[in-house]
LUMGU-412647 format. One record per residue (C-alpha): chain; x, y, z. Coordinates in Angstrom, 2 decimals. Each point is the difference from the previous one (the first is absolute). Last residue first. Layout:
<rs>
[A [X Y Z]]
...
</rs>
This chain:
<rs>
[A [31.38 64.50 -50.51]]
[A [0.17 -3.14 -0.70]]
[A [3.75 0.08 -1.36]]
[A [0.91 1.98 2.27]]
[A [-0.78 -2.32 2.94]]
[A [1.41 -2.96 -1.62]]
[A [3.32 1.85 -0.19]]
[A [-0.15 0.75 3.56]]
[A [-0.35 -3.73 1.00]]
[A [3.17 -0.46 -2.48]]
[A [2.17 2.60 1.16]]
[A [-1.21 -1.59 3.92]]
[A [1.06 -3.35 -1.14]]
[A [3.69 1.98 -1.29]]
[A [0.56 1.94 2.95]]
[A [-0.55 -3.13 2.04]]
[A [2.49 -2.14 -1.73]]
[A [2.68 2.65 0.09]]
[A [-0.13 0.53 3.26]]
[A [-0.38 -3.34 1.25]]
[A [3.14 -1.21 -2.36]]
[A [2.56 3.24 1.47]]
[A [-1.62 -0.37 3.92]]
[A [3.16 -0.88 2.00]]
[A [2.95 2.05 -2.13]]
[A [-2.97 2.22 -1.50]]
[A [-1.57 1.18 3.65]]
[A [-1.25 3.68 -1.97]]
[A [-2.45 -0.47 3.41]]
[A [-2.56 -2.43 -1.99]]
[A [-2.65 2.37 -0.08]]
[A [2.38 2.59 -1.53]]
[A [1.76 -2.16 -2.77]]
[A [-3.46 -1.00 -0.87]]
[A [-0.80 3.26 -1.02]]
[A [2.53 0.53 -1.78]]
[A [-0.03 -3.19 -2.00]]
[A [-3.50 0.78 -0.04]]
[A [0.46 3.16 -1.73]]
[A [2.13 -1.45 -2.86]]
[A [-2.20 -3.12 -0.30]]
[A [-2.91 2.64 -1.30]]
[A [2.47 1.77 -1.66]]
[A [0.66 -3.39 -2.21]]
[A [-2.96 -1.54 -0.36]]
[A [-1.30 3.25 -1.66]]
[A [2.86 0.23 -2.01]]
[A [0.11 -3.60 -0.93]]
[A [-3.74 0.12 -1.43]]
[A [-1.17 3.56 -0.76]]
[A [0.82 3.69 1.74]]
[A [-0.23 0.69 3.87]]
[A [0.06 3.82 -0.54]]
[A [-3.72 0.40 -0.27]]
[A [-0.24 -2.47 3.09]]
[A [1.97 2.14 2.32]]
[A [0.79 -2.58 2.63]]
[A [0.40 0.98 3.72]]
[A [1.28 -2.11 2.72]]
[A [-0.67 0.51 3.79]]
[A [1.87 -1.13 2.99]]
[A [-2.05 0.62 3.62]]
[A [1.16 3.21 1.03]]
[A [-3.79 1.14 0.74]]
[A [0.14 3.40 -1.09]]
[A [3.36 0.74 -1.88]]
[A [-0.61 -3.59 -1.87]]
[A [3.63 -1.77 -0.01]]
[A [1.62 -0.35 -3.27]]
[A [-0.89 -1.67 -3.68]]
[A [-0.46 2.20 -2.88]]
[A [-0.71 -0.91 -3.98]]
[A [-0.23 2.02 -3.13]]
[A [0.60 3.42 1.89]]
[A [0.43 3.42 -2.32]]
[A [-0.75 -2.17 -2.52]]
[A [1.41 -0.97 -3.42]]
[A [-1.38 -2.18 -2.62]]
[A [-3.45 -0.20 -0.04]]
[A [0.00 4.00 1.19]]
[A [0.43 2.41 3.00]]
[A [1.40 2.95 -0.90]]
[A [0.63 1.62 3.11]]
[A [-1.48 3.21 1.60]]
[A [-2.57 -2.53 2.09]]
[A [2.75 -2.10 1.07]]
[A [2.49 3.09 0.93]]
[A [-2.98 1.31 2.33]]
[A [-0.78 -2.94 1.73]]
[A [3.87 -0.03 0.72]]
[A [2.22 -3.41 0.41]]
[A [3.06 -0.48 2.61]]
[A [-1.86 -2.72 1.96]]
[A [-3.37 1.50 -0.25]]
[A [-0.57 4.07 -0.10]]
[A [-3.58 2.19 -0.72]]
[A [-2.07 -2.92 2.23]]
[A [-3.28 -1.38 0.52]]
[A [1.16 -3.29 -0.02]]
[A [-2.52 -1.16 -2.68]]
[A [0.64 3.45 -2.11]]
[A [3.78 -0.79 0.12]]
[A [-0.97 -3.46 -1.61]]
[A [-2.05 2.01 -2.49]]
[A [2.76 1.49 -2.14]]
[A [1.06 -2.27 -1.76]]
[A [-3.45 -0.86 -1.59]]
[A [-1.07 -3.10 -1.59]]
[A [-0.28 -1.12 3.40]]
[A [0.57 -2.78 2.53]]
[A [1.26 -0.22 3.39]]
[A [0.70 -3.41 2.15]]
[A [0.22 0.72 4.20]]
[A [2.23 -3.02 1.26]]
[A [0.59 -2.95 2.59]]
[A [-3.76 -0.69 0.58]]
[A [-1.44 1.09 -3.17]]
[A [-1.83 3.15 -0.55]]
[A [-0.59 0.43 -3.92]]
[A [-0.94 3.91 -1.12]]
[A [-0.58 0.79 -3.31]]
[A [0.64 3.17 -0.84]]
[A [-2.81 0.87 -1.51]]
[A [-2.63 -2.28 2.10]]
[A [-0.79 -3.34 -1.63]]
[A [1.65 -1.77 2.36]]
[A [-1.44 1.50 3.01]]
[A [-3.69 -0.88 -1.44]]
[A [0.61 -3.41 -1.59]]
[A [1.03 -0.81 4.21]]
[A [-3.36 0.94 0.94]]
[A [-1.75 -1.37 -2.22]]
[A [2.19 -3.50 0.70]]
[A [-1.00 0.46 3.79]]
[A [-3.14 1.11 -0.69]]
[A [-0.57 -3.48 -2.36]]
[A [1.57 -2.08 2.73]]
[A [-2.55 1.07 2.82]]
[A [-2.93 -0.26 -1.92]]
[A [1.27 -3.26 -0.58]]
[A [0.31 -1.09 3.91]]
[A [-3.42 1.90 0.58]]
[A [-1.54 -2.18 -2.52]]
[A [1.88 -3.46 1.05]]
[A [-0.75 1.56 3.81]]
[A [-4.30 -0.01 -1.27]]
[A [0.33 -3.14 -1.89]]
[A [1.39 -1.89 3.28]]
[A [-3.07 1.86 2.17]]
[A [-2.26 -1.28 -2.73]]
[A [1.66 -3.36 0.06]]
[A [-0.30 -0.10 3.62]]
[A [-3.34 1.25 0.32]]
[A [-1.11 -2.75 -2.77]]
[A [1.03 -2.84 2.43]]
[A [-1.49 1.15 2.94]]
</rs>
């Protein structure tokens, strides 16, 4: 009796682990795709070396006043970009999105910097643009989620 129960208990631990490595697999996978796609809860999170491939992930020519076409005729370089950063509402799901262009995010206090630039945006939108209520709030979650996002691209 005794040893069916541990087996049985060995057998879920296995199952339970099995479990946990797909899950991270699985996750490796959609982060390593090119863009890099991040689905959180309040927001869709885009990254590419490549300006032009957040119109590619939509699946569209024209996105809030930018053209597919315009990117790819651009000069895209280290220190100018046809987009460097983008934060609106996603054409398909209208859940918010924000876009980085990591070939335009530069070194130290640059990169900090556009990084907290979009999320100042962005959390402007999930918080309503409420600044006379929500001023602190906003301010202190655009700059944790700056820093989670950081960490990300660092890794990378």
């Amino acid at each position: 009796m005794k040893i069916e129960k541990i087996t049985q208990i060995t057998m879920m631990t296995n199952i339970n682990m099995n479990l946990q490595e797909s899950i991270r697999r699985i996750l490796r996978e959609e982060v390593n795709k090119n863009p890099k796609v991040i689905n959180y809860k309040k927001y869709t999170l885009i990254l590419s070396n490549n300006p032009c491939d957040v119109f590619k992930h939509f699946k569209v020519e024209n996105l809030h006043g930018l053209n597919y076409k315009k990117c790819l005729a651009y000069k895209n370089t280290k220190e100018n970009a046809y987009i460097a950063g983008l934060t609106n509402i996603s054409p398909k799901t209208k859940k918010p999105f924000l876009f980085l262009n990591t070939s335009r995010l530069g070194k130290g206090k640059e990169k900090i910097g556009l990084i907290m630039h979009e999320t100042m945006h962005l959390s402007l939108e999930l918080h309503k643009h409420n600044v006379k209520r929500k001023e602190e709030e906003i301010i202190t979650w655009a700059e944790n989620e700056a820093y989670k996002i950081y960490d990300i691209i660092e890794n990378l």
